[in-house]
N, C-alpha and C positions, 0 to 999 in steps of 0.2 A: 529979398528973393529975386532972383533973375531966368526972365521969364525969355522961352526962345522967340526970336524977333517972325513975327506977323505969319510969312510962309508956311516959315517951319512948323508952328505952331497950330496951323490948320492939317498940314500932312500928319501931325501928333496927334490929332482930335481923328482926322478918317482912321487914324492907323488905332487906337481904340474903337475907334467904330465896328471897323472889320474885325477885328479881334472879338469885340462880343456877339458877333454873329456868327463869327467861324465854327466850324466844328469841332467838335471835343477831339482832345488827340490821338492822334493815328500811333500806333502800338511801333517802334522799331524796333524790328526783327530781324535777326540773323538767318533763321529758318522759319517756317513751317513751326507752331507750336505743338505737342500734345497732349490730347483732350483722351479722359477717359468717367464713365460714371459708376459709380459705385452706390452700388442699389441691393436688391434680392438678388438672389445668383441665380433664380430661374428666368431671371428679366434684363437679359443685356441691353435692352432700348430702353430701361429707363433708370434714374439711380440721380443724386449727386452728383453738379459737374464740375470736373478738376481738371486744371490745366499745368503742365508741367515747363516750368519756369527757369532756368538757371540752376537743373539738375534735379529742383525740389518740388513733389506734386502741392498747392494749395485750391483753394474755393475762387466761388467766385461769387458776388455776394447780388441779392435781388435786387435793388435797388435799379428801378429803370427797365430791368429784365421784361420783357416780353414776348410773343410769339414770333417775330421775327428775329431775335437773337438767339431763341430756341431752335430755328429752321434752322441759320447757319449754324449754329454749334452740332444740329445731328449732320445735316451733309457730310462736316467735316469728320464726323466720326463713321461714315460710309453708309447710312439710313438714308430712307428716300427722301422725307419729311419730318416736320414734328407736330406731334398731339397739339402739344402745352407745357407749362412749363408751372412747376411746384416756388411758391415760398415758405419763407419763414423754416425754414432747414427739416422741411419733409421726409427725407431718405436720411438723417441725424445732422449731427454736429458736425465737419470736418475737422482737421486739426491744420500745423502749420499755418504759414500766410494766409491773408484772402489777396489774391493776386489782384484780379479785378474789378471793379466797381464804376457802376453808374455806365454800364455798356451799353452802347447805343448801335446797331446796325439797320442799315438797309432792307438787308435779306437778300440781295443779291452778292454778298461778300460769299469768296469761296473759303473762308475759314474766321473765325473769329478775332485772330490779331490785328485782320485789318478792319474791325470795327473799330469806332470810338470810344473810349471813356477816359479813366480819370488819369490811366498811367498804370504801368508795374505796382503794384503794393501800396499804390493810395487809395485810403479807403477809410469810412469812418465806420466803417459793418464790425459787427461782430459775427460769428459763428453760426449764430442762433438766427442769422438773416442768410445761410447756406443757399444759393440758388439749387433746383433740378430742374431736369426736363424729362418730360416720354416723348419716342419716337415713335416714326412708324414703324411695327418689327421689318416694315419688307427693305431689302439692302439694294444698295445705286447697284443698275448692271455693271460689270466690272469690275468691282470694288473687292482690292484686295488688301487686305491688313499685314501687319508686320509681320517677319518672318518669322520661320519654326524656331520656337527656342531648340535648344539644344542638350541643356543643362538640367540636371535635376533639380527642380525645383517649384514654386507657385505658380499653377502657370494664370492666376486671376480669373478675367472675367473670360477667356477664351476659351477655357472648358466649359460649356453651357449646360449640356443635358446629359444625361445617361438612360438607355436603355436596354433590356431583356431580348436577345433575338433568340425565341425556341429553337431550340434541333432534336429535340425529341417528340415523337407524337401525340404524346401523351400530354408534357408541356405544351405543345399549341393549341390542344381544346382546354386548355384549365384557364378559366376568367379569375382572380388575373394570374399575368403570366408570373410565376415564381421561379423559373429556372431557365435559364439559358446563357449563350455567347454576352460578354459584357458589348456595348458597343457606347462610346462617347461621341460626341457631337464637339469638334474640334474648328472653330472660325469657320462656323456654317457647314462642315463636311463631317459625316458621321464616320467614324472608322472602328478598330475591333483594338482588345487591349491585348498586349502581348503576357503567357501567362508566366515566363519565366520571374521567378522573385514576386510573384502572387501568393497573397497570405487573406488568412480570414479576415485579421483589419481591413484590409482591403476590401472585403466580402460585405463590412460589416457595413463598409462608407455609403458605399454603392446599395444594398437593403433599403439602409434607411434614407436615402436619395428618394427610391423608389416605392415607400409607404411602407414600409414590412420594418419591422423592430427587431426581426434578428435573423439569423442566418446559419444554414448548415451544409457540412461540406457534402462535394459531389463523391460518385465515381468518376474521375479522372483516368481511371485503366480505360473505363469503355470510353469517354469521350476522346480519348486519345487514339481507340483504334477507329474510329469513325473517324477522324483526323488524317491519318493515315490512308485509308482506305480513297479519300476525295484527292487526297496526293498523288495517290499514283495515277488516280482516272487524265489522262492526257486532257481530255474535253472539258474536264470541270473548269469552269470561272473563278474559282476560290484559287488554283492552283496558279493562276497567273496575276491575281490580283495579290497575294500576298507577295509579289518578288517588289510589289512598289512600297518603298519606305514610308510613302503616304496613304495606304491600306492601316497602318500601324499606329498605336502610342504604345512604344519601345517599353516603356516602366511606369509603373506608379506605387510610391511606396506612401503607407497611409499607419495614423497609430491607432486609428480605429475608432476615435473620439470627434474629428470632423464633420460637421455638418454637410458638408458639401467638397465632391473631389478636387475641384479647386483647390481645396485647401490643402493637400495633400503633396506631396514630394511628386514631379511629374517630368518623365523626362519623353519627351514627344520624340525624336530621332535619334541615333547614335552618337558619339559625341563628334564637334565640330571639326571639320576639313578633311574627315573618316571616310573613303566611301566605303564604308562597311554597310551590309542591309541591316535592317531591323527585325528584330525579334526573330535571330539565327536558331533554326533546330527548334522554334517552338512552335505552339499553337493560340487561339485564343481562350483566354479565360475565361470560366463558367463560372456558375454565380446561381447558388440556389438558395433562395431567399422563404420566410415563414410567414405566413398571412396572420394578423391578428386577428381577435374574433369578432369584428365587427365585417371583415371580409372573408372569413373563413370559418362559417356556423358548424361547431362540432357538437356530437351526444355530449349532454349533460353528465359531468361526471358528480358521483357521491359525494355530500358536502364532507366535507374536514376541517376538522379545527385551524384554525388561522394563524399563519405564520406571526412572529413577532412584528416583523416590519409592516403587515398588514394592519395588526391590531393597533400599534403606533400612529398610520399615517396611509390614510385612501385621498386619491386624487381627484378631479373631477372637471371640466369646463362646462364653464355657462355662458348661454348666452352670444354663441357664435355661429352664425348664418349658415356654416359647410360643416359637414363631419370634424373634426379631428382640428375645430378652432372655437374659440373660445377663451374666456376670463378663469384664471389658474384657480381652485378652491381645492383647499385640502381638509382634511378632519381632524380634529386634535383634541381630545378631552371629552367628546361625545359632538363636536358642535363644529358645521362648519364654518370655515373663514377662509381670508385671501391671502397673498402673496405680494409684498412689498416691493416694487420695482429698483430697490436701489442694487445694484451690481447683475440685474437680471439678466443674462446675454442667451445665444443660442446653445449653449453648451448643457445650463440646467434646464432649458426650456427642451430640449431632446432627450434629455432623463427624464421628463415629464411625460413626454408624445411617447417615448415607446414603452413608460409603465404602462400607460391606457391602450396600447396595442396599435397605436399607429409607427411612424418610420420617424425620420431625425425633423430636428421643427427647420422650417422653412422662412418665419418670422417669429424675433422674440420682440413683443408688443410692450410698450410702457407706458406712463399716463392715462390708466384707464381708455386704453381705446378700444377694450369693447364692451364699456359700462364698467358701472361702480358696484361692487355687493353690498353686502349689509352684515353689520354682527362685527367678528374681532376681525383682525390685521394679525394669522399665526404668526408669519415667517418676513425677516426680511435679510439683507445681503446675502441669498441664497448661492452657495459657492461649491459647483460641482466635477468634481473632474471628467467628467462622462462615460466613467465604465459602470458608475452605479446602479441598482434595480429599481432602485423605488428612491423619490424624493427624502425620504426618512434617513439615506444613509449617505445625502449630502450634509454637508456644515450649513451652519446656517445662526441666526438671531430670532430671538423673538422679537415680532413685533409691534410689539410694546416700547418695548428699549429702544426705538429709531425713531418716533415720533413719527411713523410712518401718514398720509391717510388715504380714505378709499378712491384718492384722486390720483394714488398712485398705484392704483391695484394692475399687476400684473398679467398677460395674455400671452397666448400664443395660438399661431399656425404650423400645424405637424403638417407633413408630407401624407399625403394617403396612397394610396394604389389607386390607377386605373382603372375601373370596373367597365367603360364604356358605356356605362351609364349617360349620358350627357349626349352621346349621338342618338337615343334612342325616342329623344323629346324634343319636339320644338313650336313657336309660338309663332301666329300667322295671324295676319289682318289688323293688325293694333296699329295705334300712331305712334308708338315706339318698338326697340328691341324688349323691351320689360314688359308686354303688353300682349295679349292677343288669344284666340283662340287655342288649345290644346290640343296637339296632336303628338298621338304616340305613335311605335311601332312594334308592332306584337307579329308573331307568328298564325297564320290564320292557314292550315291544316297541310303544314312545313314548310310554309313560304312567307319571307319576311312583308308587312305590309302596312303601310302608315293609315292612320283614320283619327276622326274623334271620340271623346270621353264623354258616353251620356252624362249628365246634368246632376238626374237623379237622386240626391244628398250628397251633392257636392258642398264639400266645407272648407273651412278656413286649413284646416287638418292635412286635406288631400293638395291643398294650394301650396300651403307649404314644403310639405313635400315635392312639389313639379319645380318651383323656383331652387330649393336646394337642387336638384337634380339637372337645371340648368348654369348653376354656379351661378344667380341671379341674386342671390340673398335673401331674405323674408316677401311673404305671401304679404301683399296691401289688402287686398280683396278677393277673395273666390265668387267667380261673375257664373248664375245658373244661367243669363238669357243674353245671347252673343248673339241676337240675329245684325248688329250695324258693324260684326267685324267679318270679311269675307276671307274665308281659311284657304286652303288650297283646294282647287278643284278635285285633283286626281285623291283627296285625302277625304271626301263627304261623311263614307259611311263611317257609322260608329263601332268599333273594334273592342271597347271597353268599355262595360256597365257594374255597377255595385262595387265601386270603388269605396274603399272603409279604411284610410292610414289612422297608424296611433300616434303618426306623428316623427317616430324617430328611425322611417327606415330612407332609404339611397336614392330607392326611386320606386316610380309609380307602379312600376313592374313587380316589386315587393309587396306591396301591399293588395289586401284584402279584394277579390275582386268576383264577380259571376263566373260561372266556365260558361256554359253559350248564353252572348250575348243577350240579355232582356232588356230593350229601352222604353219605357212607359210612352213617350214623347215620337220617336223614332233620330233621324237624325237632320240637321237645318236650326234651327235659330236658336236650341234649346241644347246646342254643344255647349262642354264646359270650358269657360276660360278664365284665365288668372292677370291680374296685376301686379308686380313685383317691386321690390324697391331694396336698397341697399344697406336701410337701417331702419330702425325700428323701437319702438319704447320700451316701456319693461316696467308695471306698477309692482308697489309693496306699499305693505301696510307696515306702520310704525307700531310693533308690537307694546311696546313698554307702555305707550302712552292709553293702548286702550285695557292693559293691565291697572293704570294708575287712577284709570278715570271711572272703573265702571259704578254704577249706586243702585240702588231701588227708589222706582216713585212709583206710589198710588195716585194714579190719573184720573178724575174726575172725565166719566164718560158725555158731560157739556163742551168739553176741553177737546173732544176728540173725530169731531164730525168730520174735519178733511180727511185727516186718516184713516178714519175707516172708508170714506171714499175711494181714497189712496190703495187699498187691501192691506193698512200696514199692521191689520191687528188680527187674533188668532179667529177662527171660524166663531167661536161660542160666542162671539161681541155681537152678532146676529141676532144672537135670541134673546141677547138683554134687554129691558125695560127701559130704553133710552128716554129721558137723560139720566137717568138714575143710577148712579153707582159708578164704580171704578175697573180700574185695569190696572194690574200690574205690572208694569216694565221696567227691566233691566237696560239701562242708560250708559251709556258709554260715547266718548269724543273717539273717530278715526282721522289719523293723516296718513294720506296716502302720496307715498313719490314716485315720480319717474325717473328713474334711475336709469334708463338707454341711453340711446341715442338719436333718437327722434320726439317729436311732440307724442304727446297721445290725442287724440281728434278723434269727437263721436262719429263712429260710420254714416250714421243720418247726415243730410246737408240741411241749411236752418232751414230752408222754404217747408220740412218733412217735420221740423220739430212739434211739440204736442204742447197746446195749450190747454192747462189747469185750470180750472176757474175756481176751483174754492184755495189755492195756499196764490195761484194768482201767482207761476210761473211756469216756463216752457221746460218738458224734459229732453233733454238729446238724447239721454240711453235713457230707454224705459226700465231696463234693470240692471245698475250699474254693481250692488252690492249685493251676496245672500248673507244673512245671518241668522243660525242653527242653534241650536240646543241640543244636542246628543245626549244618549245614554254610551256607558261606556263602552259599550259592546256596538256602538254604532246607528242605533235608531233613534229617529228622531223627536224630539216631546214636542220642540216649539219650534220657530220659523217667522224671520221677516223678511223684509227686500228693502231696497234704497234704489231707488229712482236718481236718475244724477239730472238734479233742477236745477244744481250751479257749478258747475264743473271748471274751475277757475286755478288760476295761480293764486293760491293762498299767502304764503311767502316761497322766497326766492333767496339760495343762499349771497352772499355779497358779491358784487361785480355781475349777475344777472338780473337781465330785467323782466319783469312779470308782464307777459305778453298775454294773458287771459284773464278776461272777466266779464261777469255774466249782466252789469249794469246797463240798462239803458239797450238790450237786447241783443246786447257784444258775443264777439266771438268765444267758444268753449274749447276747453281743451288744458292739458298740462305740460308746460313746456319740459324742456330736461332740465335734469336739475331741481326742479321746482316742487310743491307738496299739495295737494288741496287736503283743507283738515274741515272735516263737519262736526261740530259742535255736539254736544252731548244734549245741549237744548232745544235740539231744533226737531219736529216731527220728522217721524218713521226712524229717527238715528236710536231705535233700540229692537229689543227680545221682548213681545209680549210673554210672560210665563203667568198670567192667571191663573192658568188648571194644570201644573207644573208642580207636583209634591216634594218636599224637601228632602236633598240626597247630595250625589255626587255625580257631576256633569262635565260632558264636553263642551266649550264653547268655539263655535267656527265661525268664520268671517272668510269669505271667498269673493275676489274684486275681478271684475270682469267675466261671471259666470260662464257665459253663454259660448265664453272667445268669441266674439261678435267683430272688437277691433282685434290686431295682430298686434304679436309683442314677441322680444327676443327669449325670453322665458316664461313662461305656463307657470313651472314647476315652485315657483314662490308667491304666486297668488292667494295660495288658499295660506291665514291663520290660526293655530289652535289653542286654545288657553285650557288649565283644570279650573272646573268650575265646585266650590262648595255654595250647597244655600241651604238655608236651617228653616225656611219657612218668614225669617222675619229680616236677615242681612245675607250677602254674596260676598263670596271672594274669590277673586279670578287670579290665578298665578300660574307661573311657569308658561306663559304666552310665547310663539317662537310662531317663524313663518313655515309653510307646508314642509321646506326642505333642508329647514336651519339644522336638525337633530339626527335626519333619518340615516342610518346608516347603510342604506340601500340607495348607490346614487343616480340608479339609472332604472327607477321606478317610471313607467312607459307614462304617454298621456293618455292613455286610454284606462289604467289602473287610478291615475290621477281622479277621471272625471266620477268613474268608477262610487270611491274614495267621497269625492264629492255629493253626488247626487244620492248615497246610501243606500249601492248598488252592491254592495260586497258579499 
């Protein structure tokens, strides 16, 4: 080997030196790169970030990614700031190259290429390591983006918004607005469409943009003579705003299956090096759109027999924090089940949102992310062309046939209407925005006026309602005594009392309330407030297993002193001759999972828990379980309760770890995922039927009675099995949870509790 002589050979050691200290290298560029994200189309600041490379857009992969390569990447796409920045390919998979990797900047670069990393197209990323970021929506002053296309075609993420501008009077009192001038939001400036070559696809894109499922045509004679009429007025503003070609978007031609006008044929100005105006001889397009009936309460019409596609195939979402989102359930055979996520896109997921009477979906959700169901897997590579009525008359797979599982249950978010709902609420005095005292505003004798919501049965019910109402997601807590949060001054008095939600309306304005004011309290420390959070758990009982488990034992009443301490046994064990003699119970093993997306955690904190002294453990929920005996007509013969003394991670499917257990005075709770199962031999896990004659019975099992903690569904709490017992053996079959069968899917929580407590 021949080594360089003495000098040289130290200049060859610094010149490694420097080299592995230097920085990663600098991007050579011929220009300016561009950067665009691909995200939600109602969310230009955030999305998937792609840089466009040598003609071809690719990713850029997380690795290294942080908030300051996040800053510089929004600058350079004309936002002021950045949030944060998403891994693990959040906003999906990209395709093509990943351009960059292991990017390193300052945050003082004015654009990305002149940060560091590995080079053009080196990279050991895959896909599924896609960087994003969120911006700030507010844009650098200045800042102006590429030019007007010209051409008919996609114009991407630069069409943002659309909205309804009334011209009729009648249109501008109707909440919400269904009919008026289209107007688009074009690179931050709104303008009007032009309506030559307007067709109802068009009509139809724009609807379901705007929450509404369908659409019908205007008069056009009169909006055109009102058109007219503002023409000739020399004075009008209309009349010199439209001679500017940027008043206008010249065309949009749409097939009416689109989610979003984006997608649609757009041609923004006339065609190039023309100076012709825009949208010659015409006017703007109107757009009179159908309120579903969740925004549009009509008279009850006469029932009628059910269409075919009906009796086939009813739809349904669970378990989604806003109106019109939610986990896909359909009905098939009498029984619900879910929707297999494999080819799920926005196209059937908007055949979905406007069977159920909302507008076109806004996100089609996959990976169970808004929880897991329970029961079959109907459908899977659901494949729609999007003029369909009903999911029934897309193609589709059983799924059975896909090996599908509920870990890839399907979701989505429909587009809703504006109600204005959301201005009409807001939260004061908290140590967060999810936090705080509740003030509305109601009209107080024609004049609008903000205040708080006496206290008064304030419930978990009305809580959730105010968080949906603020687009906050699920109720944590409904708080009756707010005196350490201070509300707004000018907001004291209390404007709302005898507040009663069943749970499924918009806002607090809906629901049940006093007409003059009565507040037992008056108003100061004993206003209502809420805590709110983003997600939320969701229990279910394993039906099969307390199908398979249930027995009879005669219990020797020496055997049952805590329990009856406990109340776990029927009144008549009072007037028994203790210890003498027995009790009969109906025995059965529950597991119960959390199937959301948060832990379940008793509302008690441990310092409030309740020490036992005869089974000699502490309860978090004093009453976590009811379990019934019905007659079939609905009244009750027997009744016990389940105390939750161990409320633990029982098991845990593979790859989660069990973070609950009651050992040694540990913390309680069920993570996601996870199951607690009480054994069939442990005190109170049954039915005293002692004085119980042999028949035919209902057996119910309802898990978080009280709704004490929050959860994303109510509606599959309660279980119901057919009970026979002949006086000397039971048999329990046909076990399903409250909502597996019903073929009514939008049975209220207030009919639920109803149902429950054998109030019917």
């Amino acid at each position: 080997v021949m080594w360089p002589p003495p000098a040289t050979f130290s200049l060859f050691l610094l010149l490694l030196l420097l080299l592995d200290q230097a920085p990663p290298c600098r991007l050579q560029s011929s220009g300016t790169k561009k950067l665009r994200l691909v995200g939600p189309a109602n969310r230009p600041e955030e999305g998937r970030l792609e840089v466009l490379h040598q003609g071809q857009w690719g990713t850029v992969c997380d690795d290294d990614f942080a908030l300051q390569e996040a800053t510089v990447a929004c600058r350079q796409l004309g936002f002021e700031s950045a949030l944060t920045w998403a891994h693990s390919a959040k906003y999906g998979q990209g395709e093509g190259p990943i351009w960059l990797d292991n990017v390193r900047c300052l945050g003082t670069e004015n654009t990305l290429d002149q940060c560091g990393s590995n080079g053009w197209g080196v990279s050991d990323c895959r896909h599924s390591e896609d960087v994003g970021v969120v911006c700030h929506p507010q844009r650098q002053r200045g800042y102006h983006s590429e030019k007007v296309s010209n051409a008919l075609g996609p114009q991407g993420r630069r069409l943002e918004e659309v909205r309804l501008k009334p011209i009729l009077a009648s249109a501008k009192r109707h909440s919400p607005v269904t009919e008026g001038a289209v107007e688009v939001r074009y690179e931050g400036h709104w303008r009007q469409v032009c309506d030559q070559g307007w067709t109802m696809n068009n009509s139809r894109v724009v609807c379901g943009m705007l929450g509404f499922p369908s659409q019908v045509p205007v008069n056009s004679h009169y909006y055109r003579k009102v058109w007219n009429l503002k023409m000739k007025d020399p004075k009008s503003r209309l009349n010199s705003l439209t001679k500017k070609n940027s008043f206008w978007i010249h065309r949009v031609d749409c097939l009416g299956t689109e989610p979003h006008l984006a997608k649609c044929q757009v041609q923004v100005a006339p065609g190039r090096g023309k100076l012709r105006p825009a949208c010659p001889g015409g006017m703007h397009a109107v757009v009179s759109c159908v309120a579903g009936p969740h925004f549009h309460p009509q008279k009850p019409k006469p029932r009628h027999k059910e269409s075919r596609a009906e009796q086939e195939l009813k739809v349904r979402l669970r378990s989604g924090a806003q109106v019109g989102e939610g986990r896909v359930e359909v009905l098939l055979n009498r029984q619900w089940g879910t929707v297999c996520d494999h080819r799920w896109n926005l196209i059937s997921a908007s055949v979905v949102c406007r069977q159920l009477g909302f507008g076109s979906a806004r996100e089609a959700l996959f990976g169970a992310q808004l929880g897991q169901g329970l029961g079959p897997i109907h459908l899977s590579e659901v494949r729609c062309r999007g003029y369909e009525r009903t999911l029934s008359d897309c193609l589709a797979l059983e799924g059975s046939q896909t090996g599908c599982q509920h870990a890839n249950d399907a979701a989505v978010r429909c587009n809703i209407p504006d109600m204005g709902f959301q201005n009409q609420v807001r939260l004061a005095g908290g140590r967060n925005p999810e936090e705080g005292v509740v003030e509305v505003q109601v009209e107080v004798n024609g004049v609008p006026r903000w205040g708080t919501v006496c206290s008064d049965h304030w419930g978990l019910m009305e809580a959730m309602v105010t968080c949906r109402q603020l687009g906050l997601g699920y109720a944590n807590f409904a708080i009756q005594d707010t005196w350490y949060w201070q509300g707004t001054p000018e907001a004291k008095e209390v404007v709302m009392s005898g507040v009663r939600c069943s749970g499924t309306e918009l806002a607090l304005q809906q629901c049940q309330r006093h007409g003059p004011v009565h507040c037992s309290h008056g108003p100061g420390r004993f206003s209502a407030g809420v805590a709110c959070m983003n997600t939320a758990p969701d229990l279910v009982m394993n039906a099969q297993l307390v199908q398979e488990t249930a027995y009879l034992e005669d219990r020797p009443l020496s055997m049952l002193y805590c329990a009856h301490e406990e109340k776990c046994l029927s009144k008549s064990a009072d007037h028994m001759d203790w210890p003498y003699g027995h009790r009969r119970l109906l025995r059965f093993s529950s597991q119960i999972y959390n199937l959301g997306r948060a832990d379940f955690r008793p509302k008690a904190g441990r310092h409030s828990w309740i020490w036992h002294q005869c089974h000699r453990h502490y309860h978090s929920i004093e009453v976590f379980t009811h379990y019934d005996l019905l007659t079939l007509n609905g009244s009750k013969v027997a009744e016990g309760h389940k105390a939750s003394f161990c409320l633990e991670d029982t098991n845990c499917p593979t790859g989660v770890q069990r973070r609950y257990a009651c050992a040694n005075f540990g913390e309680q709770g069920v993570a996601v995922g996870c199951w607690d199962t009480y054994r069939h031999d442990i005190d109170c896990q049954w039915v005293d039927i002692t004085d119980v004659r042999p028949g035919d019975y209902i057996f119910q099992v309802v898990v978080n009675p009280t709704n004490d903690v929050a959860e994303s569904d109510f509606s599959n709490n309660m279980l119901r099995c057919r009970c026979k017992y002949d006086g000397q053996r039971v048999w329990l079959h046909n076990c399903h949870t409250g909502d597996s069968y019903r073929p009514n899917a939008e049975l209220s929580l207030e009919q639920e509790q109803r149902l429950r407590n054998n109030l019917i």
